[in-house]
N, CA, C and O atoms as CSV, one atom per row, in Angstrom:
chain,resi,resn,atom,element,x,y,z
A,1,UNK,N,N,0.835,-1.171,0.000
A,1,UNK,CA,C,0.000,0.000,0.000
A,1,UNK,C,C,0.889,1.246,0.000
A,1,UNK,O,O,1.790,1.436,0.817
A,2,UNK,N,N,0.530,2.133,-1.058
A,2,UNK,CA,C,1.326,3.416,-0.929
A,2,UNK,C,C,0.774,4.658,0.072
A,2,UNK,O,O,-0.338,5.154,-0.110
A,3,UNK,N,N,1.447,4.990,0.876
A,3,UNK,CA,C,1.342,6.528,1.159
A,3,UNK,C,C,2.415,7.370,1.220
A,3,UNK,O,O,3.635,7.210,1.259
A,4,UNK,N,N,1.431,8.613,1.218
A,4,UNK,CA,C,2.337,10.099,0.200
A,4,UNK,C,C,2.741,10.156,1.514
A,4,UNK,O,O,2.129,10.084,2.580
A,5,UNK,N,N,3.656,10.271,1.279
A,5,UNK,CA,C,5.239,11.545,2.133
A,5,UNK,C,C,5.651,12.777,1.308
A,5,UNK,O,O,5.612,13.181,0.146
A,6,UNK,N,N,6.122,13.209,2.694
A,6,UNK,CA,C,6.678,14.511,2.170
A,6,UNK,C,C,7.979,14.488,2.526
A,6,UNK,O,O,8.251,14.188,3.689
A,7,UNK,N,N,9.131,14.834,1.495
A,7,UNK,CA,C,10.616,14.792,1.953
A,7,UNK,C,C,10.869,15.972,3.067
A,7,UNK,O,O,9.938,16.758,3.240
A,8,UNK,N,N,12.128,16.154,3.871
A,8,UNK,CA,C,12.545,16.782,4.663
A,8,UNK,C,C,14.136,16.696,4.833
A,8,UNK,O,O,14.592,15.613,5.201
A,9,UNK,N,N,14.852,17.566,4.634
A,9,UNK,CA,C,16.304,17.623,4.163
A,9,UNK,C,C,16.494,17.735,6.087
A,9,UNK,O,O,16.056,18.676,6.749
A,10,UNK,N,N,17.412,16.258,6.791
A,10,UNK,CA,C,18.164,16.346,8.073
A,10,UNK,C,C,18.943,16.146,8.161
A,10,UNK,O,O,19.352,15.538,7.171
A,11,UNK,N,N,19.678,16.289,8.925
A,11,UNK,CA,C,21.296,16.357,10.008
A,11,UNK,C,C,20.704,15.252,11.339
A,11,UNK,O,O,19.834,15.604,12.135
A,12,UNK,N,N,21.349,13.947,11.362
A,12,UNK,CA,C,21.641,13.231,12.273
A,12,UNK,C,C,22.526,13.045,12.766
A,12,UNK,O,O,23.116,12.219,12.069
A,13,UNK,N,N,23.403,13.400,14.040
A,13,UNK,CA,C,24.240,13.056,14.384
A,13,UNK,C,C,24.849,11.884,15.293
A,13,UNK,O,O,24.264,11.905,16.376
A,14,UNK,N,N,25.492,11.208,15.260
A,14,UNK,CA,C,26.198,10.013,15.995
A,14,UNK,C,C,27.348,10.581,16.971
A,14,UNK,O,O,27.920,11.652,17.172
A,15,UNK,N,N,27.362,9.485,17.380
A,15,UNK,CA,C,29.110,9.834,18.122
A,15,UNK,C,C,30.119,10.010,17.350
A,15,UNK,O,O,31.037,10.686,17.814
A,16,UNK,N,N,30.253,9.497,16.039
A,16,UNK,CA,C,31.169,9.385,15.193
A,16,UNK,C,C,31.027,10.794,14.186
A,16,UNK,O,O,31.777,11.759,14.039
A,17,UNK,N,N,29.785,10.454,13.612
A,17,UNK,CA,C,29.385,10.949,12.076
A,17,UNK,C,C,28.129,11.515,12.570
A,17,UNK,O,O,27.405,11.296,13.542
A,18,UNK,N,N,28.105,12.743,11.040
A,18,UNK,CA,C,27.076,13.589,11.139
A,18,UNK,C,C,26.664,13.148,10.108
A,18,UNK,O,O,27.613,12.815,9.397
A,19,UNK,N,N,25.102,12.856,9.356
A,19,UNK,CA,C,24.874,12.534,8.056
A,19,UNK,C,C,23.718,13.601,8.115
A,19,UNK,O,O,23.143,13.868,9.170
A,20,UNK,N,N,23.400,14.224,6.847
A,20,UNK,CA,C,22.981,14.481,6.007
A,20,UNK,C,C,21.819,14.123,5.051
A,20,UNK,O,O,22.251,14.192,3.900
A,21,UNK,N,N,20.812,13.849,5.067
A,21,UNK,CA,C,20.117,13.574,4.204
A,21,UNK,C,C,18.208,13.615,3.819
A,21,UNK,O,O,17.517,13.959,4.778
A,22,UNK,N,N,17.723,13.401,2.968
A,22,UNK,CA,C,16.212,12.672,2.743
A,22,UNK,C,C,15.587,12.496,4.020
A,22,UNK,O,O,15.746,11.300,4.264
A,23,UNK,N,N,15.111,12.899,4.749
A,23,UNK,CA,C,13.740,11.447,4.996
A,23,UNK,C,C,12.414,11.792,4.541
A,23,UNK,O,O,12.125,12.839,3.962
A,24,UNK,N,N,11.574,10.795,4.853
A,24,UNK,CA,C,10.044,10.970,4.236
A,24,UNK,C,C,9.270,10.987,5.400
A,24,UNK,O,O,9.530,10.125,6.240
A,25,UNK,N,N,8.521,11.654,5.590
A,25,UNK,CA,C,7.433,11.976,6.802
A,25,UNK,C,C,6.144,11.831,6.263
A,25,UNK,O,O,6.098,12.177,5.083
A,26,UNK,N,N,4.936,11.380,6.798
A,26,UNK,CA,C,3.513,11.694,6.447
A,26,UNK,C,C,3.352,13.450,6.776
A,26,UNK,O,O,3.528,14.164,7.763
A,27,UNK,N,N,2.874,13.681,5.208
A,27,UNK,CA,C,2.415,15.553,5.098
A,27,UNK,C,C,1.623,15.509,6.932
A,27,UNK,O,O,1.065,14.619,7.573
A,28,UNK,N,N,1.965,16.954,7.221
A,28,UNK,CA,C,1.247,17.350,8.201
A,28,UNK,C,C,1.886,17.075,9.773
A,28,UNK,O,O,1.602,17.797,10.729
A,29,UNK,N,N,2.674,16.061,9.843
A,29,UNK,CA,C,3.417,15.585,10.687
A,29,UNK,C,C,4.349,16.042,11.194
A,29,UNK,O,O,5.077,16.866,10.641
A,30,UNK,N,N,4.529,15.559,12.453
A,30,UNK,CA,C,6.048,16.740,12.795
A,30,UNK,C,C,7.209,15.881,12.464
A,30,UNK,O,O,6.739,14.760,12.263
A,31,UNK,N,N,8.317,15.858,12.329
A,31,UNK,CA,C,9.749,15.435,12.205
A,31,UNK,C,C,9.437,14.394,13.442
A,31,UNK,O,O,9.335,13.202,13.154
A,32,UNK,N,N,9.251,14.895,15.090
A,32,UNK,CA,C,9.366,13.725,16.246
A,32,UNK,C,C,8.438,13.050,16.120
A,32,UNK,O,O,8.469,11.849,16.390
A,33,UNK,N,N,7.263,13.738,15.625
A,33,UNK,CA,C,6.341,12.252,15.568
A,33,UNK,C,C,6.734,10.923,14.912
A,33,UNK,O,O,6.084,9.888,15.061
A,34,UNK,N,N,8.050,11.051,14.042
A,34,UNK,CA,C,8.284,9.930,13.142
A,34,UNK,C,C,9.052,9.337,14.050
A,34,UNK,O,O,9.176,8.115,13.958
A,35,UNK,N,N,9.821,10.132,15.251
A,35,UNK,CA,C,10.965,9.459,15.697
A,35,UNK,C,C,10.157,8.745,17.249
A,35,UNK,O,O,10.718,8.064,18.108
A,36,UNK,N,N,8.702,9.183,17.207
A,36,UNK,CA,C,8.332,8.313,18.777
A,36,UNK,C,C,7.448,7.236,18.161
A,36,UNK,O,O,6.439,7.110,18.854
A,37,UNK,N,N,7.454,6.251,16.910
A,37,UNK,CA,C,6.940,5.747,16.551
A,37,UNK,C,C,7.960,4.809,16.534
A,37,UNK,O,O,8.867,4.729,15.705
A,38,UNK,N,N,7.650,3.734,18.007
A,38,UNK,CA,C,8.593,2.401,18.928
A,38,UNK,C,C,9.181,1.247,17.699
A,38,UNK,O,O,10.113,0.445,17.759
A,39,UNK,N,N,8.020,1.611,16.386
A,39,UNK,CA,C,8.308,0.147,15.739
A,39,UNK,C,C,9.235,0.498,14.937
A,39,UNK,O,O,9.642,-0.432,14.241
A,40,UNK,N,N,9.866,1.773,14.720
A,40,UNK,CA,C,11.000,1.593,13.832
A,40,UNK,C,C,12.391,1.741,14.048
A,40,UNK,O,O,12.831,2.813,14.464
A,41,UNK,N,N,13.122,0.789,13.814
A,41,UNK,CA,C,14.202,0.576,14.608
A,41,UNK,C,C,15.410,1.289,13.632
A,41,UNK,O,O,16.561,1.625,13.911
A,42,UNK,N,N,14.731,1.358,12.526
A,42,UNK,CA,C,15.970,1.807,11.496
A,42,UNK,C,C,14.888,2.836,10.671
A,42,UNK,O,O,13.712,2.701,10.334
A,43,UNK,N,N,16.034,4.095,10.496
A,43,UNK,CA,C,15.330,5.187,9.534
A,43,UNK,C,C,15.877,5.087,8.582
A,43,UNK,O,O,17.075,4.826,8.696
A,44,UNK,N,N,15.422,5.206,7.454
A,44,UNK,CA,C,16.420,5.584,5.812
A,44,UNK,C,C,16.058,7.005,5.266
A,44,UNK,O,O,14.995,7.626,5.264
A,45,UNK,N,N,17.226,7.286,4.833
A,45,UNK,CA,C,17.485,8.825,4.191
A,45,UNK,C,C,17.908,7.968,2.732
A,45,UNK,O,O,18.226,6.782,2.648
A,46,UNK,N,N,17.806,8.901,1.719
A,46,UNK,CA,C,17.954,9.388,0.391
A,46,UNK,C,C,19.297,10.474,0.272
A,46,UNK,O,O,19.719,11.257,1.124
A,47,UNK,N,N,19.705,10.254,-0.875
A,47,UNK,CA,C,20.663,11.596,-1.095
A,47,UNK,C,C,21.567,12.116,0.180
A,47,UNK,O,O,21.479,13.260,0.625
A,48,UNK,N,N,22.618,10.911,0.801
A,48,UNK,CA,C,23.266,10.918,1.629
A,48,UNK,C,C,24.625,11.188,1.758
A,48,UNK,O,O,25.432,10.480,1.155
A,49,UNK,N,N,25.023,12.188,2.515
A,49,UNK,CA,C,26.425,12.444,2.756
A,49,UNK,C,C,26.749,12.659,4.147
A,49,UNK,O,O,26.162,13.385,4.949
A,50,UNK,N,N,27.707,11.970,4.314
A,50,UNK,CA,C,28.313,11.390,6.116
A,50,UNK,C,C,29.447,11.882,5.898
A,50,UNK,O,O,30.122,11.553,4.923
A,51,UNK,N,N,29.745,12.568,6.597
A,51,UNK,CA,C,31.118,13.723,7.542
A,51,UNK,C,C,31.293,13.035,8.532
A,51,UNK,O,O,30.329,12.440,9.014
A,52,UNK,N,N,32.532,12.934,9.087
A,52,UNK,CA,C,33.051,12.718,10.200
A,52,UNK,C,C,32.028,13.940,11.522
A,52,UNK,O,O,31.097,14.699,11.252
A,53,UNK,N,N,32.642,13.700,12.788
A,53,UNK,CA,C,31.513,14.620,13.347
A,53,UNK,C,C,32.528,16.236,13.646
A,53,UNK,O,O,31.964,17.228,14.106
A,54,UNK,N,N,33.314,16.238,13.463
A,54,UNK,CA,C,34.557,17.118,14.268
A,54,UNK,C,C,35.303,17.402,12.638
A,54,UNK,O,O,36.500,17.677,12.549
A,55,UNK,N,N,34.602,17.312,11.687
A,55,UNK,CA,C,35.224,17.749,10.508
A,55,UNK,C,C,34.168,17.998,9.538
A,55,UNK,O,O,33.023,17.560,9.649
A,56,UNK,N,N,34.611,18.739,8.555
A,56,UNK,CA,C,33.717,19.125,7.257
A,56,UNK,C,C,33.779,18.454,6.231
A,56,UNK,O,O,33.292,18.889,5.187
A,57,UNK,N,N,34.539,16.951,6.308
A,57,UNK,CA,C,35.219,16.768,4.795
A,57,UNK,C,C,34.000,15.624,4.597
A,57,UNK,O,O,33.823,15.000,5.643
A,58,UNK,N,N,33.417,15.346,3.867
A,58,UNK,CA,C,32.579,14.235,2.912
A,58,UNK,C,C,33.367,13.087,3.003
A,58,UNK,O,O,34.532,13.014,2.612
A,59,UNK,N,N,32.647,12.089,3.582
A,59,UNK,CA,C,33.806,10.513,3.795
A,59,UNK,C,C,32.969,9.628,2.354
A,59,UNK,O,O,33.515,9.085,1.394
A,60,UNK,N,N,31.339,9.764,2.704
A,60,UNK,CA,C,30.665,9.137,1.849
A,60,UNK,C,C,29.563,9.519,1.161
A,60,UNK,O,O,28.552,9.308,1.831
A,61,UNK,N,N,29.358,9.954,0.187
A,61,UNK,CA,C,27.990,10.319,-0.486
A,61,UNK,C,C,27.137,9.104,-0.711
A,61,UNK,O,O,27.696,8.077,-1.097
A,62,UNK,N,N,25.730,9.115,-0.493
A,62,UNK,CA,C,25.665,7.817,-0.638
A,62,UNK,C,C,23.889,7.794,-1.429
A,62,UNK,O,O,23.243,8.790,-1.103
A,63,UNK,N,N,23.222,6.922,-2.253
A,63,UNK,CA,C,22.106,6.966,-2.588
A,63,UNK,C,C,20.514,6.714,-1.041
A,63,UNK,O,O,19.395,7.118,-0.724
A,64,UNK,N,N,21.841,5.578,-0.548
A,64,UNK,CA,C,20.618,5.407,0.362
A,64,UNK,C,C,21.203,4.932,1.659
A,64,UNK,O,O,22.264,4.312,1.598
A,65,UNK,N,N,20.581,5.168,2.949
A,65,UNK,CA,C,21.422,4.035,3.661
A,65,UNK,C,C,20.363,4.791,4.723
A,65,UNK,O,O,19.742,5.846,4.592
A,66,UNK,N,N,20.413,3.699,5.972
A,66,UNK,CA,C,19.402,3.124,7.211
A,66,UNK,C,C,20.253,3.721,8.459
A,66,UNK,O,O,21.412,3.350,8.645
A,67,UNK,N,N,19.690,4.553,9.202
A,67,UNK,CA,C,20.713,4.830,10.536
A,67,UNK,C,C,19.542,4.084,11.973
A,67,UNK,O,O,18.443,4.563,12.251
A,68,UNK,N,N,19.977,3.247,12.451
A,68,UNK,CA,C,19.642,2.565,13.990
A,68,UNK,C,C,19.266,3.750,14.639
A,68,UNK,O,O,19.928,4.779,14.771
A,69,UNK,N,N,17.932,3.453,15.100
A,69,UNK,CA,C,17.391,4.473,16.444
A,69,UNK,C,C,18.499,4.768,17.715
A,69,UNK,O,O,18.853,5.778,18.325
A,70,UNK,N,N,18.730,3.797,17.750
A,70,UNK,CA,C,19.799,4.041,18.685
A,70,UNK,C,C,21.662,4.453,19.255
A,70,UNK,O,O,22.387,4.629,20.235
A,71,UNK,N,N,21.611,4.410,17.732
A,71,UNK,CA,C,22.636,5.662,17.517
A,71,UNK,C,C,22.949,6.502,17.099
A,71,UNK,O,O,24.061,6.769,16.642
A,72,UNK,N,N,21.319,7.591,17.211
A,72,UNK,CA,C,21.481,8.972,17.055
A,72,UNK,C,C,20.914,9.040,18.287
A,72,UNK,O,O,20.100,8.437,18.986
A,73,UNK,N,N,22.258,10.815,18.324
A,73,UNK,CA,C,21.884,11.727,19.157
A,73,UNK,C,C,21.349,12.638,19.143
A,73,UNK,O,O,20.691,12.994,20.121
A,74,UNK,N,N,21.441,13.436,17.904
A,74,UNK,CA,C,20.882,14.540,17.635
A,74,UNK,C,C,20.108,14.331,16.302
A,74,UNK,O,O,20.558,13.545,15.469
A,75,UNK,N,N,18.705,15.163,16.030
A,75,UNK,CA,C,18.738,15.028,14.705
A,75,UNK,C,C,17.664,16.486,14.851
A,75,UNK,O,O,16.844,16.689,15.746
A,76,UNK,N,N,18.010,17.441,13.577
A,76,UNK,CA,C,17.278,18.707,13.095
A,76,UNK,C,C,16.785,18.539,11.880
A,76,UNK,O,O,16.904,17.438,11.343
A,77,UNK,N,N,16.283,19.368,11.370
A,77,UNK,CA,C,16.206,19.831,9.789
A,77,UNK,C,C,16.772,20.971,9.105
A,77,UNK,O,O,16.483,22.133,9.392
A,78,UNK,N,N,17.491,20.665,8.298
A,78,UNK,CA,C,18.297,21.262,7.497
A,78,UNK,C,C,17.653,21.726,6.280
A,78,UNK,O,O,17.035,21.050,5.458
A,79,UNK,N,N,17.885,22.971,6.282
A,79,UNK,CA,C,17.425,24.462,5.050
A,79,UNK,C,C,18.181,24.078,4.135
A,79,UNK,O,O,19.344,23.787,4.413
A,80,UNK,N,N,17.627,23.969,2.606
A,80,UNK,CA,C,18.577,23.866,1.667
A,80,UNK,C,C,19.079,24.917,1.410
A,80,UNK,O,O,18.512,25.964,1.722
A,81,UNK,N,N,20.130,24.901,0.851
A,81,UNK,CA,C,21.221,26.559,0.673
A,81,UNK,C,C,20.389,26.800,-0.642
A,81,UNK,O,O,19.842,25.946,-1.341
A,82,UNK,N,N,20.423,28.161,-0.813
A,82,UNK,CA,C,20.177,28.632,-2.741
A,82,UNK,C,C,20.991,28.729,-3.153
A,82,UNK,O,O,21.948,28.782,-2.381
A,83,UNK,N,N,21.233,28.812,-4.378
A,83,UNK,CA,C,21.985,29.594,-5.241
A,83,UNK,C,C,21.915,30.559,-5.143
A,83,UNK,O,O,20.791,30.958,-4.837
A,84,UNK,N,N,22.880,31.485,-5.299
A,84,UNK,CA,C,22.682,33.029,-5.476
A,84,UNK,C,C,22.755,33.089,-7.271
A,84,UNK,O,O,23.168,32.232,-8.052
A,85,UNK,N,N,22.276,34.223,-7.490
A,85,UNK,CA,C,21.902,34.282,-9.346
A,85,UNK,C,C,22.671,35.472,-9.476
A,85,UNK,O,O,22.789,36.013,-10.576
């Protein structure tokens, strides 16, 4: 069964690594409501790039990949930058 999501560009951070990326939320929803929902043990992002946490440099760009509930510490939402014209 399909349902519509809406993307949301985040910053998760680990002890290690900060990633970057996708997730999909149900429209209308907040960002924590996805994260107090017990049954999911693993989140996946889209359009992924993982930094070390104490550096700026890109270790991995990645199409897709799953981060464990339980090893994030932090997670926000991230503004996409513009272009300036």
């Amino acid at each position: 069964m399909y349902t519509e999501k809406q993307k949301i560009r985040v910053m998760m951070c680990t002890s290690l690594y900060r990633i970057e990326g996708d997730m999909y939320i149900i429209p209308g929803s907040r960002l924590t409501d996805t994260f107090n929902v017990k049954t999911h043990d693993f989140f996946p992002l889209t359009n992924v790039k993982v930094m070390h946490s104490l550096e700026d440099k890109v270790f991995y760009e990645l199409n897709f990949v799953t981060v464990h509930r339980d090893s994030i510490l932090l997670v926000f939402p991230v503004e996409e930058k513009k272009s300036e014209v």
